[in-house]
PDBQT receptor file of N, H, CA, C and O in Angstrom, charges set to zero:
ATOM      1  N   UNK A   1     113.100  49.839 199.748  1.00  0.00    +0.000 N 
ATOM      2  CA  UNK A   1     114.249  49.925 198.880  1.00  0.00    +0.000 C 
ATOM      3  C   UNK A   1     115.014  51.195 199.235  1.00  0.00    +0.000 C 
ATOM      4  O   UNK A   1     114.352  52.223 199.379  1.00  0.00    +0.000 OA
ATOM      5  N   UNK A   2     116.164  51.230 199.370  1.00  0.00    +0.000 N 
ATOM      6  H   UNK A   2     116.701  50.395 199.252  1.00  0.00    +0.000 HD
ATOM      7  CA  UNK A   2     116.969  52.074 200.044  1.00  0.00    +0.000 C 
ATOM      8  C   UNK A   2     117.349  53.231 198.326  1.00  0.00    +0.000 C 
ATOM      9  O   UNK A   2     117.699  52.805 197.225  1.00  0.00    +0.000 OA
ATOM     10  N   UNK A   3     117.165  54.294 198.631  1.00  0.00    +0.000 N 
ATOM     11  H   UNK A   3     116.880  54.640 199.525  1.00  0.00    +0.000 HD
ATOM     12  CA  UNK A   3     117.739  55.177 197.199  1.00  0.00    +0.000 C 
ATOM     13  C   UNK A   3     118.974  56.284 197.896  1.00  0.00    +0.000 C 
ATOM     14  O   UNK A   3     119.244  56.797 198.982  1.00  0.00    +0.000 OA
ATOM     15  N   UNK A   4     119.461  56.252 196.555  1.00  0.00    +0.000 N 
ATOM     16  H   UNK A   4     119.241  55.835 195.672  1.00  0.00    +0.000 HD
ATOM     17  CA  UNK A   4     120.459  57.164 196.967  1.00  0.00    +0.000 C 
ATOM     18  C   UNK A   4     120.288  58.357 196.089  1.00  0.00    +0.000 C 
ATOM     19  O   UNK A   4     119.865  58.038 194.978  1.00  0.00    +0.000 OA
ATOM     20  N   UNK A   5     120.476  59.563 196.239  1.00  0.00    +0.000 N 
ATOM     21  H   UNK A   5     120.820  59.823 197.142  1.00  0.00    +0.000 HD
ATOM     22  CA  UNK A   5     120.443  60.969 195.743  1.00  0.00    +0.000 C 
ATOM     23  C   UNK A   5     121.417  61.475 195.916  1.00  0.00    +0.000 C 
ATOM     24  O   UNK A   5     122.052  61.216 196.938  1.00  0.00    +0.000 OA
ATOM     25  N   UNK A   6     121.984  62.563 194.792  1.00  0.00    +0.000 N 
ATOM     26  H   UNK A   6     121.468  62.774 193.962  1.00  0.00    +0.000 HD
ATOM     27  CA  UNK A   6     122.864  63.334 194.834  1.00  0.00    +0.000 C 
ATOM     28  C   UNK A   6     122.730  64.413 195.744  1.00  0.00    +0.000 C 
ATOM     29  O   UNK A   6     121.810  64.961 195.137  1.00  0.00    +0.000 OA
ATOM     30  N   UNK A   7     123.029  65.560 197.268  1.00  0.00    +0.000 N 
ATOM     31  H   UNK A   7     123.776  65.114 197.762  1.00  0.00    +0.000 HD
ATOM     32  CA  UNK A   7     122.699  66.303 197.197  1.00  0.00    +0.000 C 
ATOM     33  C   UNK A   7     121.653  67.285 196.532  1.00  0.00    +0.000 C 
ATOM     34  O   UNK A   7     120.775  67.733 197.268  1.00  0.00    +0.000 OA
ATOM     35  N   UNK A   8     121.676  67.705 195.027  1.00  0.00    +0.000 N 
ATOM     36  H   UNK A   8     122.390  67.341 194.429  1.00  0.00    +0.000 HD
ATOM     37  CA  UNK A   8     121.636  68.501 194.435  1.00  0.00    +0.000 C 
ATOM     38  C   UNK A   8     120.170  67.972 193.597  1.00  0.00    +0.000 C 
ATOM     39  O   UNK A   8     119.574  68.574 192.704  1.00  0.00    +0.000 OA
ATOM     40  N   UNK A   9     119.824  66.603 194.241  1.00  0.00    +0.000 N 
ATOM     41  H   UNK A   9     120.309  66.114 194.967  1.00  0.00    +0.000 HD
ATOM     42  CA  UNK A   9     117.731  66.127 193.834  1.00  0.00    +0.000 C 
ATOM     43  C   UNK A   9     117.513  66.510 194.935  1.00  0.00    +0.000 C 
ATOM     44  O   UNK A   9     116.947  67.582 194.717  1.00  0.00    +0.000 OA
ATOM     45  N   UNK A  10     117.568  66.380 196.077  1.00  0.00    +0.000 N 
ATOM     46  H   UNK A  10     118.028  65.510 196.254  1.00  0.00    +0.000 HD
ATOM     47  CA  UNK A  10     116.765  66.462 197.004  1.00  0.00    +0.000 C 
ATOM     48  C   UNK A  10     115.622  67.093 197.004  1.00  0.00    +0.000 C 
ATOM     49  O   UNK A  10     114.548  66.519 197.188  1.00  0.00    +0.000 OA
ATOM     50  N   UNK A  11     115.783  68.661 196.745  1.00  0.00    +0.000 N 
ATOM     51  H   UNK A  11     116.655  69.128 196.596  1.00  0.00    +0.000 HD
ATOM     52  CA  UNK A  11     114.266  69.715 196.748  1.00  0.00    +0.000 C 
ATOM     53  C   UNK A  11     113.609  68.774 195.330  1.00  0.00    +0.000 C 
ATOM     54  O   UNK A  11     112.618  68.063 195.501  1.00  0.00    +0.000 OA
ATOM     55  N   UNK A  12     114.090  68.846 194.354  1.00  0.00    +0.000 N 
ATOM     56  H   UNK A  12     114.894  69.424 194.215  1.00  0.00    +0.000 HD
ATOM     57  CA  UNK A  12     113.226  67.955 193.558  1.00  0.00    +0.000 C 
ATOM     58  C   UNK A  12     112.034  66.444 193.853  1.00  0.00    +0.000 C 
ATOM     59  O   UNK A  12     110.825  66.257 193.709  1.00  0.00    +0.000 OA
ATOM     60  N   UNK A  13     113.249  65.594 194.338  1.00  0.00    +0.000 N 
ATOM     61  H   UNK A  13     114.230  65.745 194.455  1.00  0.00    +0.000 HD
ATOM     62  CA  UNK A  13     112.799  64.187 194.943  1.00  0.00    +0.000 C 
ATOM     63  C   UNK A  13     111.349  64.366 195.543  1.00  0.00    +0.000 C 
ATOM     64  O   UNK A  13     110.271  63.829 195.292  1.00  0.00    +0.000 OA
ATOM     65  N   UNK A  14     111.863  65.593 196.674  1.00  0.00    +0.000 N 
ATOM     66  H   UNK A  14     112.739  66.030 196.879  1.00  0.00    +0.000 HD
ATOM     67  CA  UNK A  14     110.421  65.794 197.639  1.00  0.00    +0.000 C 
ATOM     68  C   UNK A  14     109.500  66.249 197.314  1.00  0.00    +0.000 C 
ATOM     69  O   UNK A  14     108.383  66.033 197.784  1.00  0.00    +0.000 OA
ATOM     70  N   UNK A  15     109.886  67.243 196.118  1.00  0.00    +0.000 N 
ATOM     71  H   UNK A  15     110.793  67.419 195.736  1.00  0.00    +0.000 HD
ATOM     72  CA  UNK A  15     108.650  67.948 196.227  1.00  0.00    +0.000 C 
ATOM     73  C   UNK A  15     107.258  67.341 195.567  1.00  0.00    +0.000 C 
ATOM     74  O   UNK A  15     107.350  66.955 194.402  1.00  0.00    +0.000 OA
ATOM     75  N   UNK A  16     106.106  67.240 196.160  1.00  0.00    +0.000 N 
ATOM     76  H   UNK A  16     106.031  67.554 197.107  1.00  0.00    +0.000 HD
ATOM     77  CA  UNK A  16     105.499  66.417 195.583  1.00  0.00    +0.000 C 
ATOM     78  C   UNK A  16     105.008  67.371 193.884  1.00  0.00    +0.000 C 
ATOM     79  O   UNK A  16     105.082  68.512 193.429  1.00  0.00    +0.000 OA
ATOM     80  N   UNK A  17     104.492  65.949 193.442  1.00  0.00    +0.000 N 
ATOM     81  H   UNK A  17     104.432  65.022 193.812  1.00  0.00    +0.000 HD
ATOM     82  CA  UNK A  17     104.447  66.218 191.880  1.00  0.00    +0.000 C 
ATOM     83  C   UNK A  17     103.077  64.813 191.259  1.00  0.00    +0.000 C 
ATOM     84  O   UNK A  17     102.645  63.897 191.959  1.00  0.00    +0.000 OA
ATOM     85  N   UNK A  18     102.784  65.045 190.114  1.00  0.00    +0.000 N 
ATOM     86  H   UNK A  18     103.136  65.788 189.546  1.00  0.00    +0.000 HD
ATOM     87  CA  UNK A  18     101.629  64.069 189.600  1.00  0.00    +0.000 C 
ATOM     88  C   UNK A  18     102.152  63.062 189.221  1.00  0.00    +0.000 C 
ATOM     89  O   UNK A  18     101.752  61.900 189.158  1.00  0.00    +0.000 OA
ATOM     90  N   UNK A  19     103.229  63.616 188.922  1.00  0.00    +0.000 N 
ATOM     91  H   UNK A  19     103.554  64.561 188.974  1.00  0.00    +0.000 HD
ATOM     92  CA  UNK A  19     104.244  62.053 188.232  1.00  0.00    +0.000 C 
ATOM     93  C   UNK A  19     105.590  61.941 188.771  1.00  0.00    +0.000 C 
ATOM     94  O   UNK A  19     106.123  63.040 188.924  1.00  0.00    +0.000 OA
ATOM     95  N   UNK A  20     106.535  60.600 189.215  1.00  0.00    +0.000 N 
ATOM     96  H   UNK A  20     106.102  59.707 189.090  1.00  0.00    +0.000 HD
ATOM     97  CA  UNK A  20     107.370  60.467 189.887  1.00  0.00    +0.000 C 
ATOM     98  C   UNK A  20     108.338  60.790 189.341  1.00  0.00    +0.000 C 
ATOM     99  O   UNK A  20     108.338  60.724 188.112  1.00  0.00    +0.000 OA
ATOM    100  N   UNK A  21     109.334  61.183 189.928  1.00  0.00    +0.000 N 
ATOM    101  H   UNK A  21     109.335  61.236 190.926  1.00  0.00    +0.000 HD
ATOM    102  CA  UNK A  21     110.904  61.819 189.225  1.00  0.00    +0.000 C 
ATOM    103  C   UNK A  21     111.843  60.471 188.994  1.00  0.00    +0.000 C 
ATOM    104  O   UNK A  21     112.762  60.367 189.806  1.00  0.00    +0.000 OA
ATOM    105  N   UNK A  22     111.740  59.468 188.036  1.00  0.00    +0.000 N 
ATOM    106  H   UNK A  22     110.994  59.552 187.377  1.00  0.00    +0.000 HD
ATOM    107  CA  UNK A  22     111.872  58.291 187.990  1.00  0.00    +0.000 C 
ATOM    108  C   UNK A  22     113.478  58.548 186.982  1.00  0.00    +0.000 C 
ATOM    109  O   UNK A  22     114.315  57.676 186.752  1.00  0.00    +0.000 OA
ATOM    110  N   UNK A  23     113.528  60.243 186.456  1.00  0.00    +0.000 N 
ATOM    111  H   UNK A  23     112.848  60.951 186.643  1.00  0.00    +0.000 HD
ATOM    112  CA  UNK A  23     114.743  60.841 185.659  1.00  0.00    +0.000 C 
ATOM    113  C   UNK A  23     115.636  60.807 186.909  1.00  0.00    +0.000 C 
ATOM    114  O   UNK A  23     116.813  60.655 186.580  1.00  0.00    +0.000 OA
ATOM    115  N   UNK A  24     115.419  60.920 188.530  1.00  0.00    +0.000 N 
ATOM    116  H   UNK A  24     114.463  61.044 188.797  1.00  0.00    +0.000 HD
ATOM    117  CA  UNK A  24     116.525  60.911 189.481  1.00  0.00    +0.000 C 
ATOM    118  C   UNK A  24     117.107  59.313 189.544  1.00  0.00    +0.000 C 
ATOM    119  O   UNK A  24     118.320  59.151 189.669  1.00  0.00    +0.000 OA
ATOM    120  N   UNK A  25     116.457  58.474 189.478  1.00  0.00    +0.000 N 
ATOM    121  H   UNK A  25     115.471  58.606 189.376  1.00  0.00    +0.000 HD
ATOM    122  CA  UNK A  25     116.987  57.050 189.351  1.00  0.00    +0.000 C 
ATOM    123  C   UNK A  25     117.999  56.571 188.457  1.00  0.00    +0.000 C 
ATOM    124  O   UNK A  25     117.845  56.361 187.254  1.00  0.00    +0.000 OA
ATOM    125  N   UNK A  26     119.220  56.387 189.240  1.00  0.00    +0.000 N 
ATOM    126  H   UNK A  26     119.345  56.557 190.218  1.00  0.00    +0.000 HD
ATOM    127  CA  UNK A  26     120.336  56.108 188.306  1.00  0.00    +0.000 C 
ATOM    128  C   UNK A  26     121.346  55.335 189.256  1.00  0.00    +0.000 C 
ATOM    129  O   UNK A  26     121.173  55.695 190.421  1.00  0.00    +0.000 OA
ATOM    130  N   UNK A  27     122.422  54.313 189.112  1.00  0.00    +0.000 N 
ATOM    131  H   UNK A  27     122.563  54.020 188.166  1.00  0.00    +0.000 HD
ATOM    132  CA  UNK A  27     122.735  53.566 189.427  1.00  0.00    +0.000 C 
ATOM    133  C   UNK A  27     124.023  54.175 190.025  1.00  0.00    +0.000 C 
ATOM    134  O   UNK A  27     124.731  54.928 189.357  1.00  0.00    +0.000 OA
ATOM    135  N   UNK A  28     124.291  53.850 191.222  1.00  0.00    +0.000 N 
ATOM    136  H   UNK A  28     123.716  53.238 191.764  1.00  0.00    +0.000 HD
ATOM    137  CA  UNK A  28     125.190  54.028 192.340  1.00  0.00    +0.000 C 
ATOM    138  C   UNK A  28     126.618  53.292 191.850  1.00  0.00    +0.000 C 
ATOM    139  O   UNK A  28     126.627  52.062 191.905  1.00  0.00    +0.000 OA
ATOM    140  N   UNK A  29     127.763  53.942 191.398  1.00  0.00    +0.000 N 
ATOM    141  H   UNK A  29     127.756  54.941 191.353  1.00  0.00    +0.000 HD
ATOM    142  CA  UNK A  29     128.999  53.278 191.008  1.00  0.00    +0.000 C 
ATOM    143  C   UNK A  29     129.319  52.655 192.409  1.00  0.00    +0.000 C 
ATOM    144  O   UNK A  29     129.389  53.256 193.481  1.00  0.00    +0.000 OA
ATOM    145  N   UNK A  30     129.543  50.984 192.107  1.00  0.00    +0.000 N 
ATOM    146  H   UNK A  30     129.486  50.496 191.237  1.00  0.00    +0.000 HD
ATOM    147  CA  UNK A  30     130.291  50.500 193.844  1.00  0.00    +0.000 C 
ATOM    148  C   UNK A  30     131.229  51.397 194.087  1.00  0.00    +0.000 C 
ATOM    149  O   UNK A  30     130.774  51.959 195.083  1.00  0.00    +0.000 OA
ATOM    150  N   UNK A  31     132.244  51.911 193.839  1.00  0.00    +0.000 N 
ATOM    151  H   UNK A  31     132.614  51.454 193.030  1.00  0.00    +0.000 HD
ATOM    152  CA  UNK A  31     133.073  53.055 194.049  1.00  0.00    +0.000 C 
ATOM    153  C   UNK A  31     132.736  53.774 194.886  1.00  0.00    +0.000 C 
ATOM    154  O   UNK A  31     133.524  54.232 195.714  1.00  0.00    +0.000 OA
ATOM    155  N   UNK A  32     131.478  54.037 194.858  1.00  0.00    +0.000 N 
ATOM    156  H   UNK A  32     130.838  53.665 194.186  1.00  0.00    +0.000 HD
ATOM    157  CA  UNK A  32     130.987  55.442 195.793  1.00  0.00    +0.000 C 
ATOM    158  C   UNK A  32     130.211  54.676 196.933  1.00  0.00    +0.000 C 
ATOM    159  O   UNK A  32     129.460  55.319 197.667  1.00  0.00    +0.000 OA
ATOM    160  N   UNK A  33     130.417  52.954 197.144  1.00  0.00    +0.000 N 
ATOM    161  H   UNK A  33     131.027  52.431 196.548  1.00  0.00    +0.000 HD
ATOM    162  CA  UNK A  33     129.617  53.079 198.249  1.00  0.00    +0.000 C 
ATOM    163  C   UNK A  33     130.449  52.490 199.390  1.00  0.00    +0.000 C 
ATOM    164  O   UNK A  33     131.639  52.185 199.309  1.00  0.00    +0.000 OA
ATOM    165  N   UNK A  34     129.688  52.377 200.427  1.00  0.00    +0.000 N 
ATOM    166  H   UNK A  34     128.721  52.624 200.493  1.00  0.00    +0.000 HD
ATOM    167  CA  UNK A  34     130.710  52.030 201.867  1.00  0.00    +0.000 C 
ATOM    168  C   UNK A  34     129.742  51.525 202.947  1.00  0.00    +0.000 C 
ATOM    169  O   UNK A  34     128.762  52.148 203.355  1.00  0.00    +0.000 OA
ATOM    170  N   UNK A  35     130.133  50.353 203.343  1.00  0.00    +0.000 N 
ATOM    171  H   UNK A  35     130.929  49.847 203.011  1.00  0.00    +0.000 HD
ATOM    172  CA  UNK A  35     129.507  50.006 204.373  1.00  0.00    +0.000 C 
ATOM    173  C   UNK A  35     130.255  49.844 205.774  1.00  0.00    +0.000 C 
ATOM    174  O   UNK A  35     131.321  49.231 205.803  1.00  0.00    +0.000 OA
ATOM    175  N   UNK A  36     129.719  50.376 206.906  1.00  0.00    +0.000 N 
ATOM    176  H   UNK A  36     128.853  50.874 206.883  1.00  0.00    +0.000 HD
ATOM    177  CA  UNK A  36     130.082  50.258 207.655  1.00  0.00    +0.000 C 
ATOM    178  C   UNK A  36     129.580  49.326 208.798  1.00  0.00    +0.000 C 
ATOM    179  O   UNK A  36     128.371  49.366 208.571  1.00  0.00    +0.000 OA
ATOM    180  N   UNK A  37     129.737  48.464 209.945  1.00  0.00    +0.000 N 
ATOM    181  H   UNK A  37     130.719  48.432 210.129  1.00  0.00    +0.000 HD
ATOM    182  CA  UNK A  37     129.109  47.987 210.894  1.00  0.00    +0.000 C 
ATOM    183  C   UNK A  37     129.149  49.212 211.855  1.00  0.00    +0.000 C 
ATOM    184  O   UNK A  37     130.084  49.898 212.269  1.00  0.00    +0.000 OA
ATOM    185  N   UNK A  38     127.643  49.246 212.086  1.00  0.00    +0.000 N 
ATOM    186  H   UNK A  38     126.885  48.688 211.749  1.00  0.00    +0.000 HD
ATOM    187  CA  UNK A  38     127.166  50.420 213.460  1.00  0.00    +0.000 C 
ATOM    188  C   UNK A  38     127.013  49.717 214.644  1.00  0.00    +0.000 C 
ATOM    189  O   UNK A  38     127.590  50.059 215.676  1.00  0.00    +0.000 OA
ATOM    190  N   UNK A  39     126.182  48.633 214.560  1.00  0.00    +0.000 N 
ATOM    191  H   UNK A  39     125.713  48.355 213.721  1.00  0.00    +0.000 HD
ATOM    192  CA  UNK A  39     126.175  47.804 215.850  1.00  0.00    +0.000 C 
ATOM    193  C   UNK A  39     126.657  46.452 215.904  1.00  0.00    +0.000 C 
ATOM    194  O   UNK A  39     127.168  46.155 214.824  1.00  0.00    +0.000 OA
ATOM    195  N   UNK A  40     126.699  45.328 216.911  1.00  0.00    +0.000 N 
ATOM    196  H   UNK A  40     126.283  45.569 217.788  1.00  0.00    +0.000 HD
ATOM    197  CA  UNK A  40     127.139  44.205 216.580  1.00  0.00    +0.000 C 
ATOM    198  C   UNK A  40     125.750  43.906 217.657  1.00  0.00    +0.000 C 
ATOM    199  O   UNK A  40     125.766  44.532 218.716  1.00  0.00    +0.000 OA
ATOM    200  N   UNK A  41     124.774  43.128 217.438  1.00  0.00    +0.000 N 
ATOM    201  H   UNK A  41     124.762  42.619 216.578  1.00  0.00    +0.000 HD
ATOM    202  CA  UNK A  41     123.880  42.780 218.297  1.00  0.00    +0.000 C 
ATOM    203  C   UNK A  41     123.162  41.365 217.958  1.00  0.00    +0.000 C 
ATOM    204  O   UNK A  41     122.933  41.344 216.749  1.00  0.00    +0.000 OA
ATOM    205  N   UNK A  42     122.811  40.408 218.469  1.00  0.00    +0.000 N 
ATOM    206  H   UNK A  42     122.997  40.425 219.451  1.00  0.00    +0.000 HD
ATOM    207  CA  UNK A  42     122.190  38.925 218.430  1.00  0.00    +0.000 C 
ATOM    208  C   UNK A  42     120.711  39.489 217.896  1.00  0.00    +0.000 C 
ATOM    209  O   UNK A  42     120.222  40.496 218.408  1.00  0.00    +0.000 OA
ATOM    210  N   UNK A  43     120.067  38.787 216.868  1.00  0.00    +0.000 N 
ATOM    211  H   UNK A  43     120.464  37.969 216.452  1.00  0.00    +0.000 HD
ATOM    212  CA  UNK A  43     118.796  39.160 216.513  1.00  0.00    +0.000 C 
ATOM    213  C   UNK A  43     118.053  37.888 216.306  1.00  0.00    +0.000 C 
ATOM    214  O   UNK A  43     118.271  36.968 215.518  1.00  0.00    +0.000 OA
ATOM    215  N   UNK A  44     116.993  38.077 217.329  1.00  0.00    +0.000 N 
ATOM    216  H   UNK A  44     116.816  38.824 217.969  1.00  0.00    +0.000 HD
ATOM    217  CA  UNK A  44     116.396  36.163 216.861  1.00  0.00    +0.000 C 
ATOM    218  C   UNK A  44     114.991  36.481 216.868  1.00  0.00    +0.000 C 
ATOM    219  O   UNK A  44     114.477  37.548 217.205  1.00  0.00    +0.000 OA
ATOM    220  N   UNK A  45     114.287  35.171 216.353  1.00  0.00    +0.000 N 
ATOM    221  H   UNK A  45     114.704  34.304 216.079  1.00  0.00    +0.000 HD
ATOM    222  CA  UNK A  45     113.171  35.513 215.537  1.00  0.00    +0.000 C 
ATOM    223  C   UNK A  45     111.872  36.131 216.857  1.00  0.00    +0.000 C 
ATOM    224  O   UNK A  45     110.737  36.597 216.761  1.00  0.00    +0.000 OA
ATOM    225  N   UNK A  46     112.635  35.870 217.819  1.00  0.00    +0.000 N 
ATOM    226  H   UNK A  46     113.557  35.491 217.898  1.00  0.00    +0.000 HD
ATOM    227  CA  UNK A  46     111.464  36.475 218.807  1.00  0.00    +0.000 C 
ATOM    228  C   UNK A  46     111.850  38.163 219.004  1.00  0.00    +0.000 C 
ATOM    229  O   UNK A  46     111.184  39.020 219.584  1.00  0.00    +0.000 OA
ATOM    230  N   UNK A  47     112.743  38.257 218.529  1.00  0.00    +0.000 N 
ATOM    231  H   UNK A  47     113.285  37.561 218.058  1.00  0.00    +0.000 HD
ATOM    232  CA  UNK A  47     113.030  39.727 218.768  1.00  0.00    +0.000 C 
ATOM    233  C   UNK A  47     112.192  40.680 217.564  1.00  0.00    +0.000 C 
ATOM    234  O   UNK A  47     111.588  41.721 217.822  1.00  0.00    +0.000 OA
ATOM    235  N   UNK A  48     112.323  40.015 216.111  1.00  0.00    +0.000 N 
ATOM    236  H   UNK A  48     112.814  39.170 215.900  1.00  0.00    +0.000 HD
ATOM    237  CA  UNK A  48     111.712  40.565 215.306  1.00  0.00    +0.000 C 
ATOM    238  C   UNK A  48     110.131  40.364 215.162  1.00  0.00    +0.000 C 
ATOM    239  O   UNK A  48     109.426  41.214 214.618  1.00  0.00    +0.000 OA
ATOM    240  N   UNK A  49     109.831  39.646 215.482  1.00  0.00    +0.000 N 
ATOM    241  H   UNK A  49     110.404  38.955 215.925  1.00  0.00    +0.000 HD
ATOM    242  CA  UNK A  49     108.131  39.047 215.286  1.00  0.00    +0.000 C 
ATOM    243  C   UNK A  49     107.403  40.144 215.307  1.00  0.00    +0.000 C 
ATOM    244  O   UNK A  49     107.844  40.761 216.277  1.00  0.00    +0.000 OA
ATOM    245  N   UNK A  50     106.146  41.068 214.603  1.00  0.00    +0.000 N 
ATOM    246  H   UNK A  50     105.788  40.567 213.815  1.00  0.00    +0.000 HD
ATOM    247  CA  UNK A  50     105.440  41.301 214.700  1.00  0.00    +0.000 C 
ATOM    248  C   UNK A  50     104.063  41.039 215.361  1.00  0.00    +0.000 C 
ATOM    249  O   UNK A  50     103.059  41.751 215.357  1.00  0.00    +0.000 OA
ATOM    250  N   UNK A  51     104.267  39.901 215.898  1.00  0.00    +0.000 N 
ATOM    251  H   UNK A  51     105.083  39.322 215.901  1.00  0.00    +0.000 HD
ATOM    252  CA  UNK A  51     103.103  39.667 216.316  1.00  0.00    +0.000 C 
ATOM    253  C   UNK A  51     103.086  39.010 217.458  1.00  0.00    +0.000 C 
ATOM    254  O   UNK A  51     102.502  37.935 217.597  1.00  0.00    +0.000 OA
ATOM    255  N   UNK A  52     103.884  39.750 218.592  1.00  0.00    +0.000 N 
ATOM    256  H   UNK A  52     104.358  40.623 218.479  1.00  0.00    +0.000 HD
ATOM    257  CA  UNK A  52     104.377  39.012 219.256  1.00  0.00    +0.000 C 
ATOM    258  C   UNK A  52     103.222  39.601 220.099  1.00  0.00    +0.000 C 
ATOM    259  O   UNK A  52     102.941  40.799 220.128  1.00  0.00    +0.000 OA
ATOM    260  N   UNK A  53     102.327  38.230 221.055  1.00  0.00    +0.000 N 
ATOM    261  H   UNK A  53     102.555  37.257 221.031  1.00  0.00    +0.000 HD
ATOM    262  CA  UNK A  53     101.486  38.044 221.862  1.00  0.00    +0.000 C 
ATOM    263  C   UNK A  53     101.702  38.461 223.559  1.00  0.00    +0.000 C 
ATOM    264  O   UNK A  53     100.924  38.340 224.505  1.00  0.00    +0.000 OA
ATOM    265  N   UNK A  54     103.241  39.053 223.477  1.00  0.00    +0.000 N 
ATOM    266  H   UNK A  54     103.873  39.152 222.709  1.00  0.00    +0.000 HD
ATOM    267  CA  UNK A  54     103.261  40.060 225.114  1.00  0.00    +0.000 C 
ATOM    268  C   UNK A  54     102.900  41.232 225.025  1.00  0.00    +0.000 C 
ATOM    269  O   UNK A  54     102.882  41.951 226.025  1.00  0.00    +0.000 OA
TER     270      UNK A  54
């Protein structure tokens, strides 16, 4: 699951702790998000396979 953080969790987020910082979880306005295409590439199921026998 992909999260998003403000700058300003980060040292928090990481630092480890006994209990999870579940107070940084808060919902991303679509406003603030953006997608871009990075690559354009063919993906077929032999490319992804895990268990591929070569």
């Amino acid at each position: 699951m992909t999260t998003f953080l403000e700058p300003r969790d980060y040292a928090e987020y990481l630092d480890p702790s006994d209990r999870p910082p579940f107070h940084l979880l808060r919902i991303l306005p679509s406003e603030n998000m953006r997608a871009a295409l990075i690559e354009k590439s063919p993906i077929t199921n032999r490319q992804v396979s895990l268990f591929d026998s070569h």
